[in-house]
N, C-alpha and C positions, 0 to 999 in steps of 0.2 A: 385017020380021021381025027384021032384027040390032038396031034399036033397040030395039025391044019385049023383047027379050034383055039386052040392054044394060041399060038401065033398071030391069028385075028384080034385076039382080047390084047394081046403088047402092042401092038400096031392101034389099035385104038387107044390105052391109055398114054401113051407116046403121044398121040397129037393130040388129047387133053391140057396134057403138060404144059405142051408147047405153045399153047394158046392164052395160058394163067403169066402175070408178071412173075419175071424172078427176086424173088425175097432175097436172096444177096447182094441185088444191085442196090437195092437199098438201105446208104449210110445210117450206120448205127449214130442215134442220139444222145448226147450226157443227160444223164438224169436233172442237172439243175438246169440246164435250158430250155425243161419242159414245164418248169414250176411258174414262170412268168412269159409274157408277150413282149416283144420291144417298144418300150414306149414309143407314142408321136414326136413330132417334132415339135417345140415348142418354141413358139415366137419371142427375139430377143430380147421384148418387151417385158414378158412375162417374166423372162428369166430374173432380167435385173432386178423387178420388184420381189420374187421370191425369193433370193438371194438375200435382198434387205432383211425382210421379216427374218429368214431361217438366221440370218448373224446376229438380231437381236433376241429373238430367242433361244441362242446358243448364249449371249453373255448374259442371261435370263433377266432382264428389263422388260418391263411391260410393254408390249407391241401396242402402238394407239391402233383405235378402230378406223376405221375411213367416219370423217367429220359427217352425220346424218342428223336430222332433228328427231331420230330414236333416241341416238346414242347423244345427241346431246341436249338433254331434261333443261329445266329452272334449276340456276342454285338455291340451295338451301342455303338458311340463313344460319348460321355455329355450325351448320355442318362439314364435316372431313372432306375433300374431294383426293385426297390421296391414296390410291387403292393400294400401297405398299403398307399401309398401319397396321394391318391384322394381321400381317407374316409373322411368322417365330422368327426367334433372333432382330429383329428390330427394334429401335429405342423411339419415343415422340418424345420432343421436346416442344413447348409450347410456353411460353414467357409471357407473362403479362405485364403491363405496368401502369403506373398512376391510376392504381384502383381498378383498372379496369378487368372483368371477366372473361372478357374473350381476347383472344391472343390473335394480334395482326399478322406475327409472322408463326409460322408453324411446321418444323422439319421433322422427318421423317430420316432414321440413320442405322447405321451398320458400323459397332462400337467393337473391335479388338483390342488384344493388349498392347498392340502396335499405333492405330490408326483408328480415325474416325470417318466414316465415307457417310459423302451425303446421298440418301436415295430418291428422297420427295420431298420437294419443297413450295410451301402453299404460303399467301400471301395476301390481307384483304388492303389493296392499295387507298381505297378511300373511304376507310374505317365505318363502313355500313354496318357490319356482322356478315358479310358475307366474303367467303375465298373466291376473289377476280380473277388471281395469274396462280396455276399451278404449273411448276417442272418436274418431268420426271427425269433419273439420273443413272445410268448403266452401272455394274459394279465398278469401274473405275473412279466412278466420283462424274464422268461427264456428262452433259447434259444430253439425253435422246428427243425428247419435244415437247414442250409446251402450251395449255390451255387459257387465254387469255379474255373477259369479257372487257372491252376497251372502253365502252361509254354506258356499264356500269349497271345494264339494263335488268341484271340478271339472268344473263345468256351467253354462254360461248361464243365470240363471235372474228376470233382470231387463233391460229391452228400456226406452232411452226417447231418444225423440224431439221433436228442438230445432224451436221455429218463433220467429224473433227472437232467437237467443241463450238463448230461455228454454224449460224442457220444456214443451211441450204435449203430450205425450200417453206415459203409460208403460205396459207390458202386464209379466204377472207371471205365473211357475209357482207356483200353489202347491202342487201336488200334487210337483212335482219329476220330473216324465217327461217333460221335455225341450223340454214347447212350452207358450205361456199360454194362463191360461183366466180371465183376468182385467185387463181393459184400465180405464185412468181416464185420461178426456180435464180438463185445464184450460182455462180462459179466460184473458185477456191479464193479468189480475190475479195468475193464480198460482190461483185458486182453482178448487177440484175443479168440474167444470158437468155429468160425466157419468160412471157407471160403468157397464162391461158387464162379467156376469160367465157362465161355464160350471160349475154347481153338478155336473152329472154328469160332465163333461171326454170327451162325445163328440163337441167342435170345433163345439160351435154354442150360441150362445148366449141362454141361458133366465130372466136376471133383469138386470133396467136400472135404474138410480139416478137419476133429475132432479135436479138440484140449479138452486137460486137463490141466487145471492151468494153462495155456497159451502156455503148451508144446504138439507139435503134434504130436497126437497120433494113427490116422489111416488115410489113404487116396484114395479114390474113384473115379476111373475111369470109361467112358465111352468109351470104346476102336471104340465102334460101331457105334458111335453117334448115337442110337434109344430110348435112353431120358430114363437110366436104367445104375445102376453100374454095369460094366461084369468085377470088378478087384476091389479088395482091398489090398492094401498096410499097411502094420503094421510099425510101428517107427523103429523096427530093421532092415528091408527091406529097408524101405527109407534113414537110415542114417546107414551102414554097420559099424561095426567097424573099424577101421585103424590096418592092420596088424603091429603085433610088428617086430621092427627093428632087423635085425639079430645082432646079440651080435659081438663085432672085438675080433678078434683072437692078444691079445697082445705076440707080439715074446718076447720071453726069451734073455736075453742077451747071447750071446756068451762068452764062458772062451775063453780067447786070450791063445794061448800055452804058457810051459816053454820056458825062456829067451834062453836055449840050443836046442829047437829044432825049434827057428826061423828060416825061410828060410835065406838065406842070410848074417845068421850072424856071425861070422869069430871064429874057434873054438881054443882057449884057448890053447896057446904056452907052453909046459912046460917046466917048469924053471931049467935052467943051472946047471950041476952039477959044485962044488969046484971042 
């Protein structure tokens, strides 16, 4: 009887077992594979622009803000627009001349026993008292981008950005309220390769320019403004030929009649007989 009991009770936890998953089938985990998630995938787009930022803040240059009429106040009139002046290790230089108080031109530097690098250089082009064009300068001395107000209004109103020492890419108000709405990328030539523009200036934008070799080659409208090209234009569309000029009809000279069948002219007397 106690085996026959006995036996009942293995036969039943046996098919408990056998019903539970096996915990050996399941691969052991490393420890740091469990510390993070794999990140998503992030669109090319992204990458490149975080890539920019991350390489300017590794050569630790001030990264500009994206151009907003937050970020970009009234100038002040004597005031610094150089945000590198209050670092340690930096020197201001500020020249004045012919009596005057305020300094037109005004740098920002990084002084060794070796070398001078320039880091911020500010500039009041039409001697208001106020800084118009400021550049800011990577530790190598090269230029990363510039704040320029161009008609003096006391406002940012021109945005551009160095890749090489040279602009690659400058964004533009033209409407004048504070933020662009029209960005033109170059290529390593210097030449225009891309315009984006904002026709209505509600921050998104609704016409694109292709360019080839600096000649434009197709162009993209947003007729709808719902943030989508509904129209493309080809170079021959956008610049029609000029119809050729009708050819002049040169008149032929007229033959003047025989001296005898002039109107008017007195006919020939015949002469006397002996």
């Amino acid at each position: 009887m106690f085996l026959r009991s006995t036996l009942s009770m293995l036969l039943v936890a046996g098919f408990a077992l056998a019903q539970e998953p096996s915990v050996a089938a399941v691969p052991a985990v490393p420890a740091e594979a469990t510390t993070a998630a794999p990140a998503p995938p992030v669109p090319a787009a992204a990458v490149v622009q975080s890539a920019t930022v991350v390489a300017k803040a590794a050569d630790g240059a001030a990264s500009p803000a994206r151009p907003s009429a937050a970020t970009n106040p009234p100038i002040k009139p004597g005031a610094s627009r150089c945000t590198e002046a209050g670092q340690p290790g930096l020197v201001v230089e500020a020249n004045t001349s012919n009596g005057e108080t305020f300094a037109a031109v005004r740098r920002v530097l990084r002084i060794t026993a070796d070398k001078r690098t320039l880091v911020c250089r500010e500039f009041d082009r039409n001697h208001d008292g106020r800084y118009d064009s400021v550049r800011h300068y990577d530790p190598k001395g090269e230029p990363t981008f510039e704040e320029i107000d161009t008609d003096h209004d006391g406002r940012i109103d021109l945005w551009l950005f160095f890749q090489n020492g040279k602009v690659g890419e400058e964004q533009r108000d033209t409407n004048l309220d504070g933020e662009p709405d029209e960005t033109i990328t170059f290529n390593d030539l210097g030449q225009i390769s891309r315009v984006r523009r904002d026709r209505n200036f509600d921050g998104k934008i609704d016409e694109w320019e292709i360019y080839t070799n600096g000649t434009l080659e197709r162009r993209g409208l947003d007729d709808a403004f719902e943030g989508r090209v509904t129209r493309w234009d080809r170079d021959a569309e956008l610049v029609p030929p000029e119809p050729a000029a009708p050819e002049e009809k040169k008149e032929e000279p007229k033959e003047e009649p025989p001296a005898s069948k002039k109107k008017g002219q007195a006919k020939a007397k015949p002469k006397a007989k002996k």
